[in-house]
N, C-alpha and C positions, 0 to 999 in steps of 0.2 A: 419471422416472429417467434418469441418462446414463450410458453405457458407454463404458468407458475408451478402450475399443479404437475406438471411431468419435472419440474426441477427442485423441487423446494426442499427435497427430504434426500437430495441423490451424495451429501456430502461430507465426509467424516468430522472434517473439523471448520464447517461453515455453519453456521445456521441458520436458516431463515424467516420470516416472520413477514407476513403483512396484511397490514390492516383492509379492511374493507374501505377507505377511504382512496389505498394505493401507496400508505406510508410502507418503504418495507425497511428495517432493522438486520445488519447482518453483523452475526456476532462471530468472532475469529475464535476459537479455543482448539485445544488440544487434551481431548479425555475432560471435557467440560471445564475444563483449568487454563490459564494463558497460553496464548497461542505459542507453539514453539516452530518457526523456520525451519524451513528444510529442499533446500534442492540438488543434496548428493547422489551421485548416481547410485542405482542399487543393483546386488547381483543380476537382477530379473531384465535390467535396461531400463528399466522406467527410471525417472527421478522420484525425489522426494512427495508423500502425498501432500501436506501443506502449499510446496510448490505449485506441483500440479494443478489441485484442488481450487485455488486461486484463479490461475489461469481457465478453468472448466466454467466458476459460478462467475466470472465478470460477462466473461464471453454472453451466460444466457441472461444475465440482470441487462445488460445495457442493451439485448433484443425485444427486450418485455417493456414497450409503451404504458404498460400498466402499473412499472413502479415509479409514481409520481414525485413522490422525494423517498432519497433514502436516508437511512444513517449507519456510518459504520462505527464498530463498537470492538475494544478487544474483552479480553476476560478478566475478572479478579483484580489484582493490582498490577499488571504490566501488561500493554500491549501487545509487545514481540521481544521474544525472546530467542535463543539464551545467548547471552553475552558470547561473540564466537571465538574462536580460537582455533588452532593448526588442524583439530581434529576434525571440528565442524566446518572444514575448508571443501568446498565444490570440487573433487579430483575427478579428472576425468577424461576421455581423449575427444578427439574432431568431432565421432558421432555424440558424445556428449551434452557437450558444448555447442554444437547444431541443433538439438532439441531444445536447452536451454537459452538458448536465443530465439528460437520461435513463439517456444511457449511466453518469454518474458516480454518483447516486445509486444505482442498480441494485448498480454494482459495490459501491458501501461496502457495501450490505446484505448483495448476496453474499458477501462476504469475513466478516462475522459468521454469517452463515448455513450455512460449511462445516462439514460434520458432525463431526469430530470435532478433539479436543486440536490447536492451532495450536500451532509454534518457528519462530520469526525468526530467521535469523541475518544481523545489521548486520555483511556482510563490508567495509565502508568507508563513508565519507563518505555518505550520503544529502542532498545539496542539491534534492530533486524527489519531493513528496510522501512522506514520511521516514512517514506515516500506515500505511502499505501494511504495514511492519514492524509497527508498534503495534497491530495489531489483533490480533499473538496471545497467546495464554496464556501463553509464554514467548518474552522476548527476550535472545540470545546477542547480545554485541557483540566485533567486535574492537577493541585493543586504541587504534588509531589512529582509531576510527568516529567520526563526530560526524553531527550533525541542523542542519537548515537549513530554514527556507522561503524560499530564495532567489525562489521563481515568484510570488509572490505581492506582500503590502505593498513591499519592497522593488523590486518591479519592477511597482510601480503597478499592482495589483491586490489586491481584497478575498478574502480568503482563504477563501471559501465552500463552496468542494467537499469538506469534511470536515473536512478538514486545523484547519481555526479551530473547526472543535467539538471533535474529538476531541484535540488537546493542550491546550486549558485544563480538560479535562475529567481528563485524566489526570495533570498534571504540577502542576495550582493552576490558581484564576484569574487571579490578578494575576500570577504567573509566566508562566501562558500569552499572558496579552495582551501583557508584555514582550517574552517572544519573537517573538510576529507585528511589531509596531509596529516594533523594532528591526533586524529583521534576523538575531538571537543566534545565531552559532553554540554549539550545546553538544558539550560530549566524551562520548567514553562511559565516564569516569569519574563528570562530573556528572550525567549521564542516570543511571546506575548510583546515588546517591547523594541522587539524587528519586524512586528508585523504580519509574524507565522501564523498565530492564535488567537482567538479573538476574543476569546472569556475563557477565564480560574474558575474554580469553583472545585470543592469536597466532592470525590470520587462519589457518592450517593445522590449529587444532584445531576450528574451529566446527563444519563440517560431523561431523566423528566425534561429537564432545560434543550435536550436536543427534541424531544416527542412536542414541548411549547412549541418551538420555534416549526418544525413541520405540519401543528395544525394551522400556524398563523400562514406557512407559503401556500398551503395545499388548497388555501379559499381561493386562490388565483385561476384561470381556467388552463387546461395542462397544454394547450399549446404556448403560451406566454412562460408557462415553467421548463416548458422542454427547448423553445427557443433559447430562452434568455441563460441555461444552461450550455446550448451550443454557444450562445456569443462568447460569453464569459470563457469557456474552455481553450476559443479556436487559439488565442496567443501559444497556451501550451503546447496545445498539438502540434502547432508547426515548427516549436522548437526541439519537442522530440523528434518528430519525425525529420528533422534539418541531421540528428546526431546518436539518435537511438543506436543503430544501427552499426556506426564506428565503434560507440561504446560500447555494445558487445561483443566486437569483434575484438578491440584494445585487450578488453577482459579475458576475451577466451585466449589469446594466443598466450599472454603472462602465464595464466591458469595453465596450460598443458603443460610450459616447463616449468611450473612452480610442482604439478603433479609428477614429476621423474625425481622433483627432492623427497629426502627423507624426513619423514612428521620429528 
């Protein structure tokens, strides 16, 4: 089990928040401003803190019975950023690539594994694992949001960390593979329109409209929310876990000789 009180403040660019009810809010930013990705290796060995950081605060939310619903939320007007390209490319070798597989698999599970009713709210653009949204039970968009995997095929990489299983799994298959293959931006009309999203709405009312909808689940008693959140989930889990795991193996092996070319 984790306690709030030893995790809540432990995080550079997470933040935390929750109510005495058991709502807790996790806002994604970078220097209080949109959250920016990151899981290049660095001189030290570590990866990216964003990376990282991610993989550390799922791990202790989805041990804490006591966050009853959550909501995730990114910052300002974009989600996840920045748009990538050759420089913001993951280089790195086996040992790398061995960390970023543990840590990343870990996290997808954990993020299905958080105990009670998920709300996303797509407060912008998501060009940088736009997945992290998708995992919950309910997704708010704004009204200007759209979805991207820009880190990926378009930036010469196999899309193995989740991201390539869990939107052809949610959105179609042949839709999904268009999307990887091409690059697609979609809006959150057409995400809304496939069934990604479940309500638009001005970047100023997400947060209220997702805080409505978590005092309306939270009247329920938290075994009926922590159940009906495992039922709901288990379809995903067993299809990540059928392909997580080739996926990032696909990824890493491209990635290490995509790392011997020149930026």
């Amino acid at each position: 089990m984790s306690n709030f009180t030893e995790y809540k403040d432990a995080f550079e660019t997470i933040k935390l928040e929750r109510s005495e009810s058991g709502i807790l809010q996790v806002t994604l930013h970078t220097n209080g401003g949109p959250w920016q990705w990151d899981a290049r290796a660095r001189a030290d060995g570590k990866t990216g803190i964003p990376f990282q950081e991610l993989g550390d605060a799922t791990n202790q939310i989805a041990r804490d019975p006591e966050n009853r619903v959550i909501i995730i939320t990114g910052t300002g007007d974009q989600f996840s950023g920045p748009i990538a390209n050759r420089s913001t490319m993951s280089r790195g070798d086996v040992k790398h690539w061995d960390k970023v597989q543990f840590i990343g698999s870990h996290t997808m599970m954990d993020l299905l594994d958080i105990p009670g009713p998920v709300i996303s709210c797509l407060n912008g653009p998501a060009y940088r694992h736009a997945e992290i949204a998708f995992i919950a039970d309910i997704v708010l968009a704004a009204d200007d949001a759209l979805i991207q995997d820009s880190a990926h095929f378009p930036n010469r990489m196999v899309p193995g960390d989740g991201i390539g299983v869990l939107f052809p799994h949610l959105m179609g298959s042949n839709r999904g593979r268009y999307f990887h293959l091409t690059g697609q931006k979609l809006s959150a009309a057409e995400l809304k329109e496939i069934g990604m999203v479940n309500e638009i709405m001005p970047r100023d009312r997400l947060l209220p409209r997702a805080r409505e909808l978590a005092e309306e689940l939270i009247k329920n008693n938290p075994y009926v929310l922590r159940y009906t959140r495992s039922l709901l989930t288990a379809p995903l889990k067993a299809v990540l876990r059928q392909h997580l795991d080739y996926g990032f193996a696909m990824e890493a092996l491209a990635a290490v000789e995509e790392s011997s070319r020149p930026l």
